[in-house]
C-alpha positions in Angstrom: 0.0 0.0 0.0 1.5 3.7 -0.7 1.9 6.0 1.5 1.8 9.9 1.5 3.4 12.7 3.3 1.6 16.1 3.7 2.7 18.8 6.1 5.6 15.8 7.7 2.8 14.0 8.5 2.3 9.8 7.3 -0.8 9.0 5.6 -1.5 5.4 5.0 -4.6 5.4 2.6 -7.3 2.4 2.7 -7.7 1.3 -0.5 -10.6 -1.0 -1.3 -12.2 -2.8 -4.6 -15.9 -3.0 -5.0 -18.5 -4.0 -7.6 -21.9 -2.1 -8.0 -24.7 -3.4 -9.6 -26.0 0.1 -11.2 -29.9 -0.9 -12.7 -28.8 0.9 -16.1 -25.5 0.2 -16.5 -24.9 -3.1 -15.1 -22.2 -3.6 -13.1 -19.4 -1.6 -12.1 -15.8 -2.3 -10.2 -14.5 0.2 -9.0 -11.1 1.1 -6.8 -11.7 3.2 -4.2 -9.3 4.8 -1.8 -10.3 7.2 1.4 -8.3 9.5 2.2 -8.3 11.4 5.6 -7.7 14.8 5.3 -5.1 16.2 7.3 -6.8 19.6 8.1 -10.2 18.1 9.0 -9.8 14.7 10.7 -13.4 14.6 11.3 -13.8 13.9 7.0 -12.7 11.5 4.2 -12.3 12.6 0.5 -13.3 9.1 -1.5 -11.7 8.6 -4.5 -13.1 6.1 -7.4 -11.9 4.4 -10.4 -12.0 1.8 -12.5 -9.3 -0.9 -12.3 -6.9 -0.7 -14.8 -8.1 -2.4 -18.0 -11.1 -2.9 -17.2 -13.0 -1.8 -20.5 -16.3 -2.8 -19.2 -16.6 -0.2 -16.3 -15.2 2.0 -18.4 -18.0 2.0 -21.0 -20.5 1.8 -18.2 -18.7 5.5 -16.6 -18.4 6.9 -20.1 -22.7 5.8 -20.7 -23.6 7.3 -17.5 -21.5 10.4 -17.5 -23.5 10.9 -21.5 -26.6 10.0 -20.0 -26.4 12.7 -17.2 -25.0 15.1 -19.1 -28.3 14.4 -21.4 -30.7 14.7 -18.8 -29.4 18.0 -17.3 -29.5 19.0 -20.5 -33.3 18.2 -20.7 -34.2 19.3 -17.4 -33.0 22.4 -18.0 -34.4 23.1 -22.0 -31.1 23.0 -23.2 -32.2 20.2 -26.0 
């Protein structure tokens, strides 16, 4: 696991892999790391991203992020 330093302090992130099953997209595995934040130990930035080579979560991200974009789009009577 890598670690960080910020402000000389060591940060040892978690670092998880999970699968979603999304109802539109299917399913989705994605790496996720939390990080703590140094100036606010009371919250966690969560990072996510799809595994390296994984073309299918890939797709799945690239529909959803058209699909929203689409709907905002809609919503607000821009198509």
């Amino acid at each position: 696991m890598g670690r960080t330093r910020h402000d000389g302090t060591e940060h040892r992130p978690r670092r998880r892999l999970h699968i979603f099953e999304h109802p539109v997209a299917g399913p989705l595995t994605l790496d996720w790391q939390a990080l703590q934040v140094a100036m606010a130990p009371d919250q966690t930035l969560v990072v996510c991203t799809p595994p390296p080579g994984d073309s299918d979560t890939r797709t799945g991200l690239d529909f959803l992020t058209a699909w929203s974009s689409t709907l905002t789009a809609l919503m607000s009577g821009g198509v």
